[in-house]
C-alpha positions in Angstrom: 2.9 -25.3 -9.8 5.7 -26.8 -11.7 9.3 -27.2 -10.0 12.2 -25.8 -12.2 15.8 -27.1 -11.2 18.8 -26.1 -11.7 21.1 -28.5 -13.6 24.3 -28.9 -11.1 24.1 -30.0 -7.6 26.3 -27.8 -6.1 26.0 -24.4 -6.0 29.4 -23.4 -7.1 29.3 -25.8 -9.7 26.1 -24.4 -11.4 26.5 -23.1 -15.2 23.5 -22.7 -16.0 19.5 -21.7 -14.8 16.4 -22.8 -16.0 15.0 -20.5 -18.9 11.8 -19.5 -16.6 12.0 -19.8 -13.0 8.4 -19.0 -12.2 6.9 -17.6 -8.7 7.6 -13.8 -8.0 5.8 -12.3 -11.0 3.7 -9.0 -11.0 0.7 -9.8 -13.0 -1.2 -6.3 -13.5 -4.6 -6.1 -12.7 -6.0 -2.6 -12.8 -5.3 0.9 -13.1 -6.9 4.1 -11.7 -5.8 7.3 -12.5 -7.0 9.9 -10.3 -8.0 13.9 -11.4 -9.3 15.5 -8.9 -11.2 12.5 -7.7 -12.9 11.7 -3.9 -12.2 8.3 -3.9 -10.4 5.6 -6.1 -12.2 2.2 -5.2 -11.0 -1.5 -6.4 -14.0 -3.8 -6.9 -13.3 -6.2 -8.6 -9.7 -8.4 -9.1 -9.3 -8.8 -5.7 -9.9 -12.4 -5.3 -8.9 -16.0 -4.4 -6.3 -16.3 -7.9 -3.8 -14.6 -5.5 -2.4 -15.0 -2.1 -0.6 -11.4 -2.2 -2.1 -8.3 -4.2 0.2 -5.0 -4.6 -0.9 -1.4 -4.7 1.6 0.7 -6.0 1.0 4.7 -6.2 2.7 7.0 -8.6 2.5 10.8 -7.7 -0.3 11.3 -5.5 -0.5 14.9 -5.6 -2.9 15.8 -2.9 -5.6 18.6 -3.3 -5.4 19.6 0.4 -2.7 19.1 2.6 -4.3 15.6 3.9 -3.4 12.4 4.6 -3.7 9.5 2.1 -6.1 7.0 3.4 -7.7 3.2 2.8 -9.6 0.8 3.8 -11.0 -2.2 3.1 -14.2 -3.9 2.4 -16.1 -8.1 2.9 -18.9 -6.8 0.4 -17.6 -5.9 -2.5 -17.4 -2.2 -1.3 -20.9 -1.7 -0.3 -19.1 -0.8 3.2 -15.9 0.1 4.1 -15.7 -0.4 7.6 -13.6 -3.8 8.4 -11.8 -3.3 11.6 -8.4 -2.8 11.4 -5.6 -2.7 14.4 -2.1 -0.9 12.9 1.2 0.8 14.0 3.7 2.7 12.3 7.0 4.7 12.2 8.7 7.4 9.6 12.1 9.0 9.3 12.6 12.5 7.9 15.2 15.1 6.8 14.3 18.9 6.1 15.8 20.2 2.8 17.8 23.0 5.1 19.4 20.1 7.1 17.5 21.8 9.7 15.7 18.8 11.7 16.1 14.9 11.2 15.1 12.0 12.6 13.4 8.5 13.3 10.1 8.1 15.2 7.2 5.9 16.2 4.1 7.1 14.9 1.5 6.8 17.5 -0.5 9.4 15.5 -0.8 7.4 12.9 -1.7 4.0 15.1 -5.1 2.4 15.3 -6.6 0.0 17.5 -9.3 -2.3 16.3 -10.8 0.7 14.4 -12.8 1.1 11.7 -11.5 4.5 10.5 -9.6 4.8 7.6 -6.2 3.5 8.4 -3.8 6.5 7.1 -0.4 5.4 4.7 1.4 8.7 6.0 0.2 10.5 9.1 2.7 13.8 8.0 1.3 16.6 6.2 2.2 17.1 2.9 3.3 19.3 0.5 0.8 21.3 -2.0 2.9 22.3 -4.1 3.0 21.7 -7.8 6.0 19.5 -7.8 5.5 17.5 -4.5 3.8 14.0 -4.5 3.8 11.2 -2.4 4.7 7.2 -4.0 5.0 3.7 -2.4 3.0 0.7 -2.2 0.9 -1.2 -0.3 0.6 -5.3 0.1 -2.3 -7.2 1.2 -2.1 -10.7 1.8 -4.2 -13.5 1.0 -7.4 -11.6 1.1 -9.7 -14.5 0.4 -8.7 -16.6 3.1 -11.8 -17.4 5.5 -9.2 -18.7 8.3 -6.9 -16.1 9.0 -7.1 -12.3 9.7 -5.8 -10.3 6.4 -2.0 -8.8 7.1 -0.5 -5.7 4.6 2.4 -3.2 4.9 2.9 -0.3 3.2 5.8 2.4 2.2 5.6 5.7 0.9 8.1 8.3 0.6 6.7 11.8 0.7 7.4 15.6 0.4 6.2 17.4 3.5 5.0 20.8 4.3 8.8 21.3 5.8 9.6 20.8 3.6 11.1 17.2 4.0 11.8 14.2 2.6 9.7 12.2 4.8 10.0 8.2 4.6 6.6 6.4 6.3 6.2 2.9 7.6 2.9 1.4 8.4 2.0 -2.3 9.0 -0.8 -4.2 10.5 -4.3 -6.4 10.3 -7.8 -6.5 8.7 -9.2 -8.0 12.1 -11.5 -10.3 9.9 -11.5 -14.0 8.8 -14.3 -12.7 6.3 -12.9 -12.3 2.5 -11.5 -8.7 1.7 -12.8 -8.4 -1.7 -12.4 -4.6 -2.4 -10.2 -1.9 -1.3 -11.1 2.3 -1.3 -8.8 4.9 -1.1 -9.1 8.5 -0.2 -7.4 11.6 1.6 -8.3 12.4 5.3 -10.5 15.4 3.5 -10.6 16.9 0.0 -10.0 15.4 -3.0 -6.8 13.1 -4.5 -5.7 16.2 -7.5 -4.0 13.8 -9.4 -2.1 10.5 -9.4 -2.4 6.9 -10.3 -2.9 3.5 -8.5 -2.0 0.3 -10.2 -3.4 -3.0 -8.8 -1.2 -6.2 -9.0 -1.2 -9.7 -8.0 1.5 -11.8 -7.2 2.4 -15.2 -9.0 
């Protein structure tokens, strides 16, 4: 990768940038939209052109108050079953001011599993205007030396209802290459909603 300088040495002495600085680009990949769908599985893009890939989801409206769920696969989603140990933590705030507050999530923890790894363990809101949005990165998932690290955000309406903000982080216990991603509600159907895939430049 090319090196682009700026032209002073001094920082307050700079007047001008390069016309490109490269490195930070989202470079979409895929989209799914979901309508009434089980699953939404990535197969394919998820390779070694990237060291981080970004999920970002838009308005999952659930069918069923259930959590929103993924998990990854080292066979180009034959299986999704790679062992995953996580933790995680949310703050919320009722729309009647009536309860707030910050908490670990031990709910919402797993432990070398090979569950589903929930990105909110709060139950959310049906109703026609309420959705859940945030992303999700995964880090170098073709590496064969290292276990695979993501995080994820997503801000959601609960059944409170709440504004509920959830935190999750953790590891693909694998030095196998993740090379496809699945994602799904703890039961019932994703009623609408879309995913886009991106890798990072």
């Amino acid at each position: 990768m090319a090196l682009n300088f700026c032209n002073n040495n001094s920082l307050s002495a700079i007047t001008s940038i390069p016309a490109a600085i490269s490195g930070g680009a989202l470079n979409l990949i895929s989209t799914q939209t979901a309508s009434d769908s089980s699953t939404l599985s990535f197969t394919s893009g998820i390779d070694s052109t990237y060291k981080e890939y970004v999920f970002k989801f838009i308005n999952i409206h659930p069918g069923s108050g259930q959590y929103f769920q993924f998990q990854g696969s080292t066979d180009g989603g034959s299986n999704y079953n790679t062992t995953i140990t996580s933790t995680a933590f949310d703050a919320y705030q009722f729309e009647n001011n009536g309860a707030q507050a910050l908490r670990y999530g031990s709910s919402g923890d797993l432990a070398e599993s090979t569950s589903f790894k929930s990105l909110y363990y709060v139950t959310p809101n049906t109703d026609n205007d309420a959705s859940a949005s945030g992303f999700l990165h995964l880090f170098d998932p073709s590496n064969t030396t290292f276990v695979k690290q993501f995080f994820s955000t997503m801000s959601i309406m609960t059944d409170n209802p709440a504004a509920d903000n959830y935190f999750t982080g953790g590891k693909f216990n694998t030095t196998s290459a993740i090379n496809a991603v699945q994602f799904k509600l703890a039961s019932g159907n994703i009623g609408s909603g879309v995913i886009k895939l991106y890798g990072v430049s």
